[in-house]
N, C-alpha and C positions, 0 to 999 in steps of 0.2 A: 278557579285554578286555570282553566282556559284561557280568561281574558287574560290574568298574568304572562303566562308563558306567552300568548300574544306578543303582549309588549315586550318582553323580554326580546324576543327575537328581533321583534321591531329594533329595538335599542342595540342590538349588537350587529344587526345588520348595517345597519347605520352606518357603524363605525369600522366595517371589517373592507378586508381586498377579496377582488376575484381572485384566483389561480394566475393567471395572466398578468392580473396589476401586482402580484405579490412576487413572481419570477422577476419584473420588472424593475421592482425595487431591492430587488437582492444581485442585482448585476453588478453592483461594483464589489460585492460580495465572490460572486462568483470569479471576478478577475483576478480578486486577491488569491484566489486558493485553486484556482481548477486546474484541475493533473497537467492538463496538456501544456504549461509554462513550466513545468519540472522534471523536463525531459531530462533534463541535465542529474537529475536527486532522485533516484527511486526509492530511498525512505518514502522521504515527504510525499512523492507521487503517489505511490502505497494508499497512504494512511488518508490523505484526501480523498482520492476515489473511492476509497470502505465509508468515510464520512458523506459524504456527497449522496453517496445510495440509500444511506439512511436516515440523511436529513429530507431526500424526497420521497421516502415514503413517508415520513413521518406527517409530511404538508400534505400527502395526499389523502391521509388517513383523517387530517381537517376538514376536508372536503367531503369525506363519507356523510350522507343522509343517517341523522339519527345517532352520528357519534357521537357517543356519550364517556365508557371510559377512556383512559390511557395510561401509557406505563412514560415516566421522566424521560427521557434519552439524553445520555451523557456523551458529546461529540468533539473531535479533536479534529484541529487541524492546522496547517502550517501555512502562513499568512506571507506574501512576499516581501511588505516591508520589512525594512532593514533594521529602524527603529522602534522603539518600544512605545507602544501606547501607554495611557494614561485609564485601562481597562483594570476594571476590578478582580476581573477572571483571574484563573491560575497560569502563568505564562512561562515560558522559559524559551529558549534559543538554543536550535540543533547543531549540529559540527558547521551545517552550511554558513550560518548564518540568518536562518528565516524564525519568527517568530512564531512558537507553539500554542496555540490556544486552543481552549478547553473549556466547556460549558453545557449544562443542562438544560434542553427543554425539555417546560412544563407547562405552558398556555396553551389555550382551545382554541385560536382562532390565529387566523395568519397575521393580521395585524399585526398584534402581541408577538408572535414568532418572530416577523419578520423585525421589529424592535428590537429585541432579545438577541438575536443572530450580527446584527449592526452594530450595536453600542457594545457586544461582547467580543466583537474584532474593532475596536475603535473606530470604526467608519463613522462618515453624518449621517443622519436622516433626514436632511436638508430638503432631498428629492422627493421626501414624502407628499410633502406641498403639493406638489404638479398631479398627485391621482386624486385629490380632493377629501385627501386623511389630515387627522391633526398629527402634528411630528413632536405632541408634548414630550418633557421627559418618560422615557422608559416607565420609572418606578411608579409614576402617577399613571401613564394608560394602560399601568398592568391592573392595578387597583380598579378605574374606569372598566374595562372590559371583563374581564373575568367574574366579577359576581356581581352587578348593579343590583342583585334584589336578594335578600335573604331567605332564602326555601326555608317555610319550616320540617323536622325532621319528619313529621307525618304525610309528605307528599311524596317523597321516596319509598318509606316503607308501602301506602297504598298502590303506585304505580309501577315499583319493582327495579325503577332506575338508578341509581350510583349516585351516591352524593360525591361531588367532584372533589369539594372542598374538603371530607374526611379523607379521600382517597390521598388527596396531595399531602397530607397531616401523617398519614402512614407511612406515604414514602420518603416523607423526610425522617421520620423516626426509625425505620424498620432498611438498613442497608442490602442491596444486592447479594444472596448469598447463588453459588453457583446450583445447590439444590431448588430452594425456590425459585429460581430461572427455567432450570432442565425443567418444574414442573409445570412451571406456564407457556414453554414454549418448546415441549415436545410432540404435542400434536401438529400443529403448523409445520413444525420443519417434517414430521413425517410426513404431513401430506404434499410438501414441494418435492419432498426425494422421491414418494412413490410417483409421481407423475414426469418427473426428470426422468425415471429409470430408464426409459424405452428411447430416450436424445444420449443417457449416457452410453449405453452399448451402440447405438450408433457411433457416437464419437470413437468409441475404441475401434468398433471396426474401420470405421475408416482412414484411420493415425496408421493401423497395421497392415490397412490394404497399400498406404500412400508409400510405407516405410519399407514395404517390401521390393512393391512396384518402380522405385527410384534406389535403391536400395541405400536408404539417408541410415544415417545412426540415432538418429532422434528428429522427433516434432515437439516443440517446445513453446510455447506463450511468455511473452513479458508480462500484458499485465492481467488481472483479473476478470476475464471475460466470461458470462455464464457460460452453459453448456452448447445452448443454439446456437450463439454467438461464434464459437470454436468450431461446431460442424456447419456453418456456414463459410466459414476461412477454408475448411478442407474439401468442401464441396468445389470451391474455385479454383481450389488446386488442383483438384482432380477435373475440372475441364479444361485446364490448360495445359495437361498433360495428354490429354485427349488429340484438341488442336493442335498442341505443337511438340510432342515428345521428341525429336530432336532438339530443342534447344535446353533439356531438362539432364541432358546425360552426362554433363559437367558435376551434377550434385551428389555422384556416387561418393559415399563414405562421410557425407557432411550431415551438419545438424541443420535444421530450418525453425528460424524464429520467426513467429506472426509477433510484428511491432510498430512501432509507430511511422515508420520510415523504410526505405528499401535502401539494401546495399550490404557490403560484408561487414561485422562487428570483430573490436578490438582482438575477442576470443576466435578468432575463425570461423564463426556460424553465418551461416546466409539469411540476414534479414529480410523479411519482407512485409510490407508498408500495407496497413491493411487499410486506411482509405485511397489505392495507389490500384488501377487498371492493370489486369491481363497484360496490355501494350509494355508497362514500366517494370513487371515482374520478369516477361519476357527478356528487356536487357539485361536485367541484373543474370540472368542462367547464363547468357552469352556472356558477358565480361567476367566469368568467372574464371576462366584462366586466367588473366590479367592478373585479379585480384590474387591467386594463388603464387604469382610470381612476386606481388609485394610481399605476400604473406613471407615468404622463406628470406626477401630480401630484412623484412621486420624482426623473424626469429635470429638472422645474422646479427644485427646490429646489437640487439637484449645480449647476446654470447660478446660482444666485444666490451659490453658495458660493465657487464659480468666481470671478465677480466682485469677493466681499468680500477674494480673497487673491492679486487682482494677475493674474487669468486662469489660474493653474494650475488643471488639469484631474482632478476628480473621479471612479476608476476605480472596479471592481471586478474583481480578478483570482481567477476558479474557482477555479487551480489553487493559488493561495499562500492563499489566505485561508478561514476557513469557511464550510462551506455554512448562508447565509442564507435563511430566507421574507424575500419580499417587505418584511410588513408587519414585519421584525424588522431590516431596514436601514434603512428608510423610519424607524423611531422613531430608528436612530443618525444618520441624517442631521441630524433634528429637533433632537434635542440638541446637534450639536455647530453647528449655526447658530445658534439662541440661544445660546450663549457665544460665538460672535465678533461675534451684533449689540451684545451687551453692552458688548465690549470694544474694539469699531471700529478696530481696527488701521488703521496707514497704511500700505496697499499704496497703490502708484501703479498705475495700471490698467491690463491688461495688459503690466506685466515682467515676469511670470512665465508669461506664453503658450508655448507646446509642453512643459510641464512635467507632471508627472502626478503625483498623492497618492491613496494608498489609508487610509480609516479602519479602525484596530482597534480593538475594546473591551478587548482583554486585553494593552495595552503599557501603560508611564507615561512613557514619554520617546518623543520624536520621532527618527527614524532615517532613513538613506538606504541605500534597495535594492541590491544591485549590477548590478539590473537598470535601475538609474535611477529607478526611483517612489518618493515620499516616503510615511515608514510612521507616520501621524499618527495619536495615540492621540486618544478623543474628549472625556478630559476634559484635556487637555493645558494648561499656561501660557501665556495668548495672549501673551504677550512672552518668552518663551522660544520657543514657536512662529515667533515673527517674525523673532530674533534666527539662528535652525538654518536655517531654509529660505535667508534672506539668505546667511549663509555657505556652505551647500552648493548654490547655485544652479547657478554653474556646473560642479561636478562633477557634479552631476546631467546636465547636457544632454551631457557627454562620456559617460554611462554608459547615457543611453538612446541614443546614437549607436552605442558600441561593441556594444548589444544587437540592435540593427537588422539590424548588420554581422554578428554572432552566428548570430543566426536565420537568415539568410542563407546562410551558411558551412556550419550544421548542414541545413539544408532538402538542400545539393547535394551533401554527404556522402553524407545517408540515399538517396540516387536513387543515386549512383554506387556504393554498397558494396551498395544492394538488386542493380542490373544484373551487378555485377559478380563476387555470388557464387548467382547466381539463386536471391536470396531470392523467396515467393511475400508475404513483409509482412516489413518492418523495424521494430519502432518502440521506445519507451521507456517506464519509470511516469513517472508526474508528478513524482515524488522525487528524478529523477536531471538534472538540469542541463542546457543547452543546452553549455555549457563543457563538461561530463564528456562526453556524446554527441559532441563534434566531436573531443575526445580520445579517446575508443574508436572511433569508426570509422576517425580516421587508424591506428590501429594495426592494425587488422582490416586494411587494403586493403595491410598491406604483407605480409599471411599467405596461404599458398596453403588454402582451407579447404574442400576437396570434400564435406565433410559436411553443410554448410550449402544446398546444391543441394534448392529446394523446402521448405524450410521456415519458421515461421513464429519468427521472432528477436525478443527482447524485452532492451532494454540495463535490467539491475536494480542490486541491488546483492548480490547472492546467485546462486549455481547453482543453476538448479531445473529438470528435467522439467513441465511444468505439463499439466493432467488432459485435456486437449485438444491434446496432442502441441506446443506451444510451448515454443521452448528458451527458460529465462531464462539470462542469465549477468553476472556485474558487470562497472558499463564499467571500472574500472584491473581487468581480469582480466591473469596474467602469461603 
């Protein structure tokens, strides 16, 4: 038995990458999907970065001395080509434009992964060549690497290890239910929350020491950053509050967002750029008058626009639309008012009060939300514009009615299913719907779920442990 597993390892050594040569060969991989190209989409940004964190643990857990089991991982993500590959996987194309894929790993070895990860976004393995791997087709070096020798069943049961081969046989047969999840991966996440605990009451403190001390109306994150990561961000705040509180007294009554970039956002909030120096944060507090002067010049212009299309109301919604500067809406507002003084349509004045339109740059037709707001592109046909809104008027005010009704419904969910299975937080990504949410929590509160007692619940669209002891799991989980 010895000499075999010898060779066994021998033979799969062979054929496997380092860590190193495997990052390597997943770079063109990486450029198709990595968050920081979809600044423009925080869907898609979203849903890569929760992918990403768990395609690398997943490699890393290849790398563990002695790994033996593993559980499938089923990973999504949004690829920047514009066109559709010629991939087997399950694919489909978001509002944007970018292609959605979606795929399971289930090999032992990076090789095989990294195979698996390329040929499931269409990429070549062409590169494989230059690390000194064979770049056969996929379905032959999964074959090759995965089992070259056949255990018989009496060497697991005397040793006490996992037959891999039965394990993979069950997890094709036996689907993800959200119980047997909770019960393989309740201990884990307790033990990241219990050790999180003492960084997360620091973060609070220091969000209310920062909140009071400047007196902001909020500290807010774009994107998912764990818990150190965030008391790392407020720790720099608070030394440059330190060094330079005078240039900090502009920020009374604002929000402050830790983001990818420094400057004021479309919503009025004071961005700030988190791979961006003390020096660059500093100017952004000092041009903040400036910016407050666009700002009111930008609330004028939404009110005239207002005006020219019959009183429907000029939005901007964080969550659906891209993160804007200031001065990068403020020029979309500008343009799309000179093309309707151009064209003077004949709205009658206020018929279209309690209505609401958001501008996109990257649509060519006019559309209606299912949230009720009109999704007006800003170089649109003003008589096609006039001709869509007229006709969808009044499904519009049924759809921001039935959205009211929505939020409402979800708001008294998420309090009854937090008390009811003594969650310490409930809540959801952006991605996932006010719909999908009042649909998963009616389903939760008809489950008895003693595992969820004190933890922190995130409705995704994925299972995931996250690095601070939060459960994620999808709201249609079975």
């Amino acid at each position: 038995l010895l000499l075999e597993k010898s060779l066994l390892q021998f033979i799969l050594q062979s054929r496997s990458l380092s860590r190193a040569d495997a990052i390597n060969a997943l770079r063109p991989f990486y450029f198709a999907v990595h968050p920081d190209f979809f600044g423009q989409h925080p869907k898609e940004r979203e849903v890569n970065e929760n992918s990403l964190k768990r395609l690398n643990g997943y490699l890393e857990n290849l790398q563990k001395p002695g790994f033996c089991s593993f559980k499938p991982t089923q990973l999504t993500f949004y690829v920047r080509e514009q066109e559709p590959g010629s991939s087997s996987v399950q694919e489909s194309f978001s509002d944007s434009g970018f292609r959605a894929v979606s795929f399971t790993l289930h090999t032992r070895d990076l090789l095989s992964t990294v195979l698996d990860i390329l040929n499931s976004c269409s990429l070549s393995t062409e590169h494989l060549q230059s690390l000194n791997v064979s770049s056969q087709p996929h379905k032959e070096a999964r074959s090759m690497v995965n089992r070259p020798i056949k255990w018989d069943k009496t060497y697991y049961s005397f040793t006490g290890f996992k037959d891999p081969e039965e394990e993979l046989e069950q997890a094709h047969r036996v689907e993800t239910t959200l119980i047997s999840w909770l019960d393989g991966n309740e201990a884990s996440a307790v033990k990241k929350l219990q050790k999180s605990l003492p960084l997360r009451k620091e973060l609070e403190r220091l969000k209310l020491d920062l909140c009071h001390q400047l007196q902001l109306s909020d500290i807010r994150w774009q994107r998912s950053w764990g818990v150190a990561h965030r008391c790392s961000q407020l720790h720099s705040l608070g030394r440059l509050v330190q060094q330079r509180p005078e240039a900090l007294r502009n920020v009374k009554g604002r929000t402050v967002v830790f983001t990818d970039r420094s400057g004021m956002s479309a919503a009025g909030h004071v961005m700030l750029g988190t791979m961006d120096v003390h020096h660059h944060w500093t100017k952004i507090f000092e041009r903040l008058p400036s910016y407050y002067k666009l700002q009111k010049r930008q609330l004028l212009l939404e009110d005239r626009i207002s005006q020219l299309l019959g009183g429907i109301q000029v939005i901007y919604i964080e969550e659906l639309q891209p993160l804007l500067t200031l001065e990068e809406y403020y020029e979309t507002l500008v343009s799309f008012y000179n093309k309707l003084c151009d064209s003077r349509l004949p709205f009658h004045p206020h018929s279209l009060r309690g209505l609401q339109m958001i501008l996109e740059r990257q649509v060519c037709t006019p559309g209606l939300h299912k949230l009720g707001h009109f999704t007006i592109p800003t170089v649109c046909d003003p008589a096609a514009l006039q001709w869509f809104i007229f006709a969808k008027a009044q499904e519009a005010r049924e759809n921001l009615k039935r959205k009211e009704q929505m939020m409402l419904t979800e708001k008294e969910l998420i309090s009854t299913s937090t008390e009811r299975f003594s969650l310490h937080r409930l809540y959801k990504e952006p991605s996932v719907s006010s719909a999908q949410m009042i649909d998963c929590c009616k389903r939760l509160l008809e489950e008895s779920l003693p595992y969820l007692q004190g933890m922190h619940l995130c409705i995704s669209h994925f299972y995931s442990v996250l690095q601070d002891g939060d459960l994620c799991i999808p709201w249609n989980w079975k």
